[in-house]
C-alpha positions in Angstrom: 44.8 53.8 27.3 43.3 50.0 26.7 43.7 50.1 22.9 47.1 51.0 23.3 47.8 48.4 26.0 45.8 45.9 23.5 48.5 47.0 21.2 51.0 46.2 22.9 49.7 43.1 23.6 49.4 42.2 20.5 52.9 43.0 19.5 54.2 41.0 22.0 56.3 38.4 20.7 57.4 35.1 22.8 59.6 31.3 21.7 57.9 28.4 22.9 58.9 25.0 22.5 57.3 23.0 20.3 56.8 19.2 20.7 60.0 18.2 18.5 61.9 20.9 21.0 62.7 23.6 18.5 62.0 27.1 19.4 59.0 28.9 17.6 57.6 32.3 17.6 54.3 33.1 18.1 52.4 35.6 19.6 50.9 35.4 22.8 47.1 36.0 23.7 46.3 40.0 24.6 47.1 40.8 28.3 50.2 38.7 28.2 52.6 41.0 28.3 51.1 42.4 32.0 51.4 39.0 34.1 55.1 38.5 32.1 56.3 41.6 33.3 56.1 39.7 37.0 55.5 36.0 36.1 58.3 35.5 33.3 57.8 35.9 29.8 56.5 31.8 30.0 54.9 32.5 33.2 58.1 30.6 34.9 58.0 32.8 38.1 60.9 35.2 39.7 63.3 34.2 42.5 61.7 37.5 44.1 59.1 36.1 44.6 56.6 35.9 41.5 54.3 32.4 41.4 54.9 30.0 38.5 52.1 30.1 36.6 53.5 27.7 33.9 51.8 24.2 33.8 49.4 25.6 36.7 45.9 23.8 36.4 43.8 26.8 34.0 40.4 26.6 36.5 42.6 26.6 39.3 44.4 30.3 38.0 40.9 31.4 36.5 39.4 30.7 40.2 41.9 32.8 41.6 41.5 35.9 39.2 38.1 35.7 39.9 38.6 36.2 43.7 40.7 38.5 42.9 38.6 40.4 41.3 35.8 40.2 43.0 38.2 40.9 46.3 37.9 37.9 48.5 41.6 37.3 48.1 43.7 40.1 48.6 46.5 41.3 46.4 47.3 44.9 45.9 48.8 44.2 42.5 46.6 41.4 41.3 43.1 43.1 42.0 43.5 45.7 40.0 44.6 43.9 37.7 41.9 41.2 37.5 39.2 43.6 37.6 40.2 44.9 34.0 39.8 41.2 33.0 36.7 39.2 31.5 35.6 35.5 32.3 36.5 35.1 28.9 39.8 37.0 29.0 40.8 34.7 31.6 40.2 31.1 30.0 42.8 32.8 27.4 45.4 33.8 29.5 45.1 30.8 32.2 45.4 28.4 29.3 48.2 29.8 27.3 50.4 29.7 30.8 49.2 26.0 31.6 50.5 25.0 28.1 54.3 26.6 29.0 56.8 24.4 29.7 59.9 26.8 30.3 63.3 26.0 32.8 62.6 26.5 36.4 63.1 29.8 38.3 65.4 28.7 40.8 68.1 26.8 38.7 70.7 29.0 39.2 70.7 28.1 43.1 71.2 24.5 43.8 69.7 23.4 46.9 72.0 21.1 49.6 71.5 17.5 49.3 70.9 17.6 53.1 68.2 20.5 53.2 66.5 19.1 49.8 66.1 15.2 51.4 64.0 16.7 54.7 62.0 19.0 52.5 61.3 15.5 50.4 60.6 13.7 53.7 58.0 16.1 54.4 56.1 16.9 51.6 56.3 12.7 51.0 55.8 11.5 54.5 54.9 14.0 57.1 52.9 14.9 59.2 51.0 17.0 57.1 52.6 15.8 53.9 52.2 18.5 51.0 51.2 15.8 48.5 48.5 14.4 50.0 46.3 17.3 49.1 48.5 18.6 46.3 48.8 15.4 44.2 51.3 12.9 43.5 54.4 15.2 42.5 52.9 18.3 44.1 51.3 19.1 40.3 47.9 19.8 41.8 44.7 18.4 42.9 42.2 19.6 40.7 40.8 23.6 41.2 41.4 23.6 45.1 44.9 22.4 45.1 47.2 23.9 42.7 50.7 22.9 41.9 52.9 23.7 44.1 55.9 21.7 42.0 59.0 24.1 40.5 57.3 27.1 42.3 60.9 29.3 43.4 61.3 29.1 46.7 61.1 32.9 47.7 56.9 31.9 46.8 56.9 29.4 48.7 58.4 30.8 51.5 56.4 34.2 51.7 53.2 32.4 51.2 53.4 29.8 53.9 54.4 33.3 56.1 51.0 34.9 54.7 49.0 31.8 56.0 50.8 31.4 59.1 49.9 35.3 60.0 46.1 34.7 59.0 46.4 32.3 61.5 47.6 34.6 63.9 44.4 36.8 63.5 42.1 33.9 63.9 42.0 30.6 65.0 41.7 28.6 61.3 39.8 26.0 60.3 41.2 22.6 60.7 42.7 21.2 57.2 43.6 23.9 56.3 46.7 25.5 54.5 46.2 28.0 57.5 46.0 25.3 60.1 48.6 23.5 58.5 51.0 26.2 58.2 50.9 26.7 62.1 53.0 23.2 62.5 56.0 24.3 60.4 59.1 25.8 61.4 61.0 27.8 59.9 63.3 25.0 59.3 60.6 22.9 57.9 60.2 25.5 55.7 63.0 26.4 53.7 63.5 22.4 53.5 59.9 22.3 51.5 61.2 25.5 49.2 64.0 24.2 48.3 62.9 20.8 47.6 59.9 21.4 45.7 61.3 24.2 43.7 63.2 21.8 42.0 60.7 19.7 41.3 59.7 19.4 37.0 56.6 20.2 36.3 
């Protein structure tokens, strides 16, 4: 069953841009074709729900495999799917999708002016502005603090509900994502979605 998934792999065939803009073929690293089939053939995400993964810090996604495999963060699609992965299968994959640069996930749903100018308000200025631990931008803060720029909004949304019911279960540490996801509404959040959905990265 592996060689012929390897195979496939293998066969796989995806367009990049190149830095002059044309298109070119190459093929992508083995195991490629599994995180596309949720991720996006460029690892762009899925307005279902599917993280970007494209121009995501590589140590950062390797990090996460790794608890993924090793089960301190819970997924049932990802940890299986990590555990049939190497340390060195990994760098591969989490570098190829760092180097993709493809159109954002949620294009095709333009945000109001209105609800995109709070969300920018908040991850700027608030209380517990999202840039000040994700970076300038939100594109990440080194292997703790991934990007959270041009990441569709249906991610967004679901994961801030994921923290928010950890937090639920016990009382989290201050600082956070937990903690921090206690002091938005739901307001608050669909104004953070759709602004930083939209934002390059």
């Amino acid at each position: 069953m592996k060689a012929v998934a390897s195979a496939l792999f293998m066969a796989a065939v995806l367009f990049v841009a190149t830095p002059g803009g044309a298109a070119q073929s190459v093929a992508p690293p083995p195991g490629v074709a599994v995180c596309a089939s949720c991720h996006g053939a460029h690892g762009e995400g899925s307005t279902t729900g599917a993280p970007r993964l494209a121009g995501q810090n590589p140590q950062y996604m390797s990090h996460a495999l790794s608890m993924f495999k090793a089960g301190s963060r819970a997924s049932p699609i990802m940890q299986p799917i990590a555990q049939g992965l190497t340390d060195a299968d990994m760098d591969v994959l989490t570098r190829y999708f760092s180097n993709q640069t493809p159109p954002l996930a949620d294009t095709g749903s333009p945000a109001s002016p209105a609800l995109a100018l709070a969300g920018k308000q908040l991850a700027e200025t608030g209380p517990e502005a999202c840039f000040s631990c994700h970076g300038a931008g939100g594109r990440g803060n080194g292997t703790r603090y991934p990007s959270i720029a041009g990441q569709p909004v249906r991610f967004i949304t679901d994961r801030i509900h994921e923290f928010q019911q950890r937090a639920r279960q016990k009382t989290p540490q201050p600082g956070t994502m937990t903690a921090v996801s206690t002091t938005l509404s739901e307001d608050q959040i669909k104004a953070s979605a759709a602004y930083l959905s939209r934002l390059p990265r």
